[in-house]
C-alpha positions in Angstrom: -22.5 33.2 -29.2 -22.0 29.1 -28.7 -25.3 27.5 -27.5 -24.8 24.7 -25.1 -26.0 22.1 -27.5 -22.8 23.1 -29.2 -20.6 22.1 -26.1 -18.9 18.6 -26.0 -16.4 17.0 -23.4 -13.5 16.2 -25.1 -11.6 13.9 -22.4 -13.5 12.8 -19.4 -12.3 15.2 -16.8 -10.6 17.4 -19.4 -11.6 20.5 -21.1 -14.3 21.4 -23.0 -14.2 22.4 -26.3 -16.7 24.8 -28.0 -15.7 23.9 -31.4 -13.9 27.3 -32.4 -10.6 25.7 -32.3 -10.3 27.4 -28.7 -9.9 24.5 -25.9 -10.5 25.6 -22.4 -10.3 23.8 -19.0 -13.1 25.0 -16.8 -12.5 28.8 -16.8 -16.5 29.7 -16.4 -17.5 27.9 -12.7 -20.5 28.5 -10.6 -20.7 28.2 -7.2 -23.7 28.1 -5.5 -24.0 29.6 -2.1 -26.3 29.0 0.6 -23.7 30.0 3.6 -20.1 30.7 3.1 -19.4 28.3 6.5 -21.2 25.3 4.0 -19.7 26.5 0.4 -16.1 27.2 1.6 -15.2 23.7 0.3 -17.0 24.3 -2.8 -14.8 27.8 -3.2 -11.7 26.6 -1.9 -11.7 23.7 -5.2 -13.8 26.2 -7.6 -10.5 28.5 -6.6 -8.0 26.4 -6.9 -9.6 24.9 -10.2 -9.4 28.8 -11.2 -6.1 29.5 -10.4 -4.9 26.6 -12.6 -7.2 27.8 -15.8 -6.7 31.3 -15.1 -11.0 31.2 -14.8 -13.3 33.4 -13.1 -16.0 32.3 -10.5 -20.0 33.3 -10.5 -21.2 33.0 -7.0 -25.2 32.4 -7.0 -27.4 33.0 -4.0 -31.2 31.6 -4.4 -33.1 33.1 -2.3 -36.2 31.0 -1.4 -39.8 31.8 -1.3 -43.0 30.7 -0.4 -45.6 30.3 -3.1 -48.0 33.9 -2.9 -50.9 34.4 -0.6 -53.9 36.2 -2.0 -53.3 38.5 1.4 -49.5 39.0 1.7 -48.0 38.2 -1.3 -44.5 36.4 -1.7 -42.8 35.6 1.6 -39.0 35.6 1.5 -37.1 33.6 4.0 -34.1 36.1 3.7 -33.9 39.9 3.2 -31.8 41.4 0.7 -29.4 42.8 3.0 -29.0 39.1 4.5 -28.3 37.8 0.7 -26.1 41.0 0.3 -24.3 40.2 3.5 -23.9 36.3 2.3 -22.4 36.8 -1.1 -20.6 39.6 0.8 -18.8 37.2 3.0 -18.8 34.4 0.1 -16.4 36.9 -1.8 -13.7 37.3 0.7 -14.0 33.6 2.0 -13.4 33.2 -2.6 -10.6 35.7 -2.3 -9.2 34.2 0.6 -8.9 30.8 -1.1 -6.7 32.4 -3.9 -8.5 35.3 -5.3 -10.3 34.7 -8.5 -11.7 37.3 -10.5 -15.8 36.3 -9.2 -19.3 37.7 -9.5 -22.0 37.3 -7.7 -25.9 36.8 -8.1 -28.7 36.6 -6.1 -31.9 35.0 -7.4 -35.5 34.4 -6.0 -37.2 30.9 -6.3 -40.0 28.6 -4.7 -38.6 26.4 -2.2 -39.0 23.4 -4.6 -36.8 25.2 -7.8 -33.4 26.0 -6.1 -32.0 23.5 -8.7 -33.3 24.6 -11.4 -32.7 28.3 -10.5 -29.1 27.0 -10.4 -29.1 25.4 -13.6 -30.8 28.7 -15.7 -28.0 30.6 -14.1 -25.4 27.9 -15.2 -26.9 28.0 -18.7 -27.4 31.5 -18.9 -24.2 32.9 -18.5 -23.0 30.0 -19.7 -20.8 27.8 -17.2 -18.5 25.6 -17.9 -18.6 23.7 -14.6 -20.2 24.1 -11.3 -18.8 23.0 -8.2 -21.1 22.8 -5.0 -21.0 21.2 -1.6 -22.5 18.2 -0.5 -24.5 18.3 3.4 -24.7 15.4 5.2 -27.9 14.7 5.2 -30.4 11.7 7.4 -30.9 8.9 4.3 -34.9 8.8 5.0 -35.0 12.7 3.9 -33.0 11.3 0.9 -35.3 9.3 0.2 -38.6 11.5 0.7 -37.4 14.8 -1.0 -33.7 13.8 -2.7 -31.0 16.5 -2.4 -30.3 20.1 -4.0 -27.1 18.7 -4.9 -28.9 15.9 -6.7 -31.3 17.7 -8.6 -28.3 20.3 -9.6 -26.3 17.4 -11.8 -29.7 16.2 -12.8 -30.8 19.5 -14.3 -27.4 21.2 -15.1 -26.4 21.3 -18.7 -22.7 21.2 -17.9 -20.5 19.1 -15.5 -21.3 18.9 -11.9 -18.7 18.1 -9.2 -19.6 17.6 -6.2 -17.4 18.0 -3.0 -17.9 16.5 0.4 -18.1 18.9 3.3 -15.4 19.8 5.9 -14.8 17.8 8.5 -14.1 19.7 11.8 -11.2 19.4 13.5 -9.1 21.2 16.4 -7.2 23.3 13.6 -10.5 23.7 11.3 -13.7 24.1 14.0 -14.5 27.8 14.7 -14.0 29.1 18.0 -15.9 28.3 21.1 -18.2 31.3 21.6 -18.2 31.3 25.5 -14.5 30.8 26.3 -13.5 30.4 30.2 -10.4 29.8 32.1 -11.5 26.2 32.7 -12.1 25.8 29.0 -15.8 24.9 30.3 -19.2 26.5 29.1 -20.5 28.7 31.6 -23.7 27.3 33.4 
């Protein structure tokens, strides 16, 4: 088994080489997932980036906890079943895009390690590339706390890219909830 030390970019944007004699473009990516409706630009390239290398995707869930209590113990801020139900729906939004062969994990971390959760699961199993999705985000919280995305590429031992998010429009926004004949919200 090839460490990542033994990794090196042979083009910039081209393939890696593992030094076997066997060249590969990106066929292990990671995709991390925090809610389908925010990665599907993330799986929609990851995908497509796939379909091209004849790659399979590894969709990662961190769920996020606060530090223990001496009383409770470990607070999650989502169950199981809700990180269940999120890689659930991250799968067919994958499948939708083009259908890579994926997997999917779901891992627990404090609040402040989601990057680095994200980059043991890139190293572990080991991925070529991760691709993950940009929020907008206010430039003072910048500023005070940096970004996930931010701390991924600073942490990750393989390439990072980083797409922006979706912008809605008439063909792309989800439907209103509380349709009427006037096309008004009810009061």
């Amino acid at each position: 088994m090839l460490t990542i030390d033994q990794r090196k970019m042979t083009v910039p944007g081209g393939g890696v080489h593992r030094g076997d004699g066997d060249s590969s473009w990106f066929r292990r990516i990671l995709v991390p997932v925090r809610a389908p409706d925010q990665a599907y630009p993330a799986l929609a390239m990851a995908a497509r980036i796939c379909g091209m290398t004849g790659g399979e995707l590894r969709l990662v869930h961190v769920r996020t906890c606060d530090p223990p209590l001496p009383i409770v113990g470990r607070f999650y801020l989502a169950t199981p079943g809700e990180a269940a139900a999120t890689m659930g729906e991250a799968l067919l939004a994958a499948w939708a895009c083009g259908g890579p062969s994926a997997t999917t994990v779901v891992v627990d971390a404090r609040r402040g390690g989601v990057a680095a959760a994200i980059g043991l699961q890139a190293a572990a199993w080991p991925a070529d590339l991760i691709v993950l999705t940009r929020r907008p985000r206010p430039a003072l919280s910048h500023l005070v706390r940096g970004s996930a995305p931010d701390q991924v590429m600073r942490k990750a031992s393989c390439p990072v890219l980083a797409i922006p998010p979706a912008k809605m429009t008439g063909s792309t926004a989800p439907p209103d909830p509380w349709p009427t004949e006037s096309g008004r919200r009810p009061s």
